[in-house]
N, C-alpha and C positions, 0 to 999 in steps of 0.2 A: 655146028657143035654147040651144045649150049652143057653150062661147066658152074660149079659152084663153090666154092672155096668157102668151107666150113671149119668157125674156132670147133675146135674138139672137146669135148666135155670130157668130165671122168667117165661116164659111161662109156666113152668112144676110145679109151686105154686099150681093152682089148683086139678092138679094130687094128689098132697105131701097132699092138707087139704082133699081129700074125703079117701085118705088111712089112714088119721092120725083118722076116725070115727073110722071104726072097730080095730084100734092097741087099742087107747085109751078105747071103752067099754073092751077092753081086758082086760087091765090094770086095770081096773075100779073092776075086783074082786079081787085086790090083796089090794084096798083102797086106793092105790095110786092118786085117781084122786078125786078131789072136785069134787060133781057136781054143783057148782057154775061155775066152769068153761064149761057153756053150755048157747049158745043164745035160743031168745025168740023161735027158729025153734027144739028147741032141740036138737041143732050139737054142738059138743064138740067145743071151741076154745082153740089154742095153741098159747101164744100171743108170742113166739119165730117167729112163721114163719117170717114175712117179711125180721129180722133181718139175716137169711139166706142168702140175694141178699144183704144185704145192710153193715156187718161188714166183713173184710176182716179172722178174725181168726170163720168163721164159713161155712160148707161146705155141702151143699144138695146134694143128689145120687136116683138115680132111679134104679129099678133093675127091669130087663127083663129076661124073662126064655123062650127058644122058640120063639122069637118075641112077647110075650108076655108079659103085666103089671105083676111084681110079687112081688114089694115090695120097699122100702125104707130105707133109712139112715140120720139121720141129726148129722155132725158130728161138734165138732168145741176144739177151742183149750184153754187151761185155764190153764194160765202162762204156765210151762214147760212142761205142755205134755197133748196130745190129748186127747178125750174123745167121747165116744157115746152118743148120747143125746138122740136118737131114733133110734129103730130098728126094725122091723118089714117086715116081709116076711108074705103074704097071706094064707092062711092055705092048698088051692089046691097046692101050691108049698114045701109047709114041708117035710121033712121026705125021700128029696132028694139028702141032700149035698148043696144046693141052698145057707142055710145060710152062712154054713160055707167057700164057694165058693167065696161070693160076701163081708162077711166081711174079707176075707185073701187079696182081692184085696185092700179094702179099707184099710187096715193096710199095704199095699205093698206101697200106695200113699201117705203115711205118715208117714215116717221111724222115730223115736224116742219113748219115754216115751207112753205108753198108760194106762188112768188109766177110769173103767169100771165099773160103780155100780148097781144094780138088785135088786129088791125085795127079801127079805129073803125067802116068799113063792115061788118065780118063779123058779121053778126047772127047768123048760125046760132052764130061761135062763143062771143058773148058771151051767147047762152042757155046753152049747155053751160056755159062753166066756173061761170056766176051760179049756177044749181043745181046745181050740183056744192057750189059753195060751202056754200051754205045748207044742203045734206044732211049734208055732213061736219064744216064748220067745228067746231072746238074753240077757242072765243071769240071775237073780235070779227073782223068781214071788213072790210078795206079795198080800197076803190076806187080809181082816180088813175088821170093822164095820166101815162104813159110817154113819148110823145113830141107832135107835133102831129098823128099818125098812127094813134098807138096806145096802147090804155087797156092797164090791168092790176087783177088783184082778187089782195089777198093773204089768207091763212086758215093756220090749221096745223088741221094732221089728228093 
């Protein structure tokens, strides 16, 4: 599998909002998502995006599998240490290493503090970032409640 993790440009905005439909209906059975947050077309809005091109602590990625479209990342930084804000890999591309291929790059691109939070249902994503952790950590990992919703694991890389 040969995989490419691309900063996003403004040009690549519109890539970032047709992938951000199907991540968010995804998300959308764990309750995480209003559906107020959907225009009159019934497309999800994410009113982060523009802020992507335009604050300097916030960082778009595209990911390619094969020369192929396979996913995304919107990452950004919040006081002392990084965070994922979005993540999402296509479902043709799962189940091949892809994730965790393209998020070890993107944790290689921003070496300090990372801290990670997930739905408490979203199992698939609390296997990903738990070994992610384990793989990368540089000393101790913490766990914890974020909300009554949502856990978090923090590590630095």
């Amino acid at each position: 599998m040969e995989y490419t993790v691309k900063p996003a440009k403004i040009s690549d905005k519109e890539i970032i909002n047709r992938l951000l439909q199907p991540y968010l209906t995804e998300l959308s059975q764990f309750d995480d998502i209003s559906p107020n947050l959907k225009n009159e077309k019934g497309e999800y809005i994410y009113p982060y995006l523009n802020d992507y091109w335009r604050e300097d602590n916030r960082f778009p990625y595209i990911f390619y599998c094969n020369g192929k479209l396979a996913g995304f990342a919107l990452v950004r930084r919040v006081d002392y240490y990084y965070e994922i804000a979005e993540f999402y890999v296509l479902p043709e591309f799962r189940h091949r290493g892809l994730g965790t291929a393209c998020a070890t790059d993107i944790f290689k691109r921003h070496a300090g503090i990372w801290r990670i939070g997930f739905n408490k249902q979203n199992s698939a994503s609390r296997r990903l970032w738990e070994k992610l952790a384990q793989t990368l950590a540089n000393g101790d990992i913490e766990e914890g409640e974020a909300d009554t919703s949502h856990d978090y694991i923090r590590f630095s890389v």
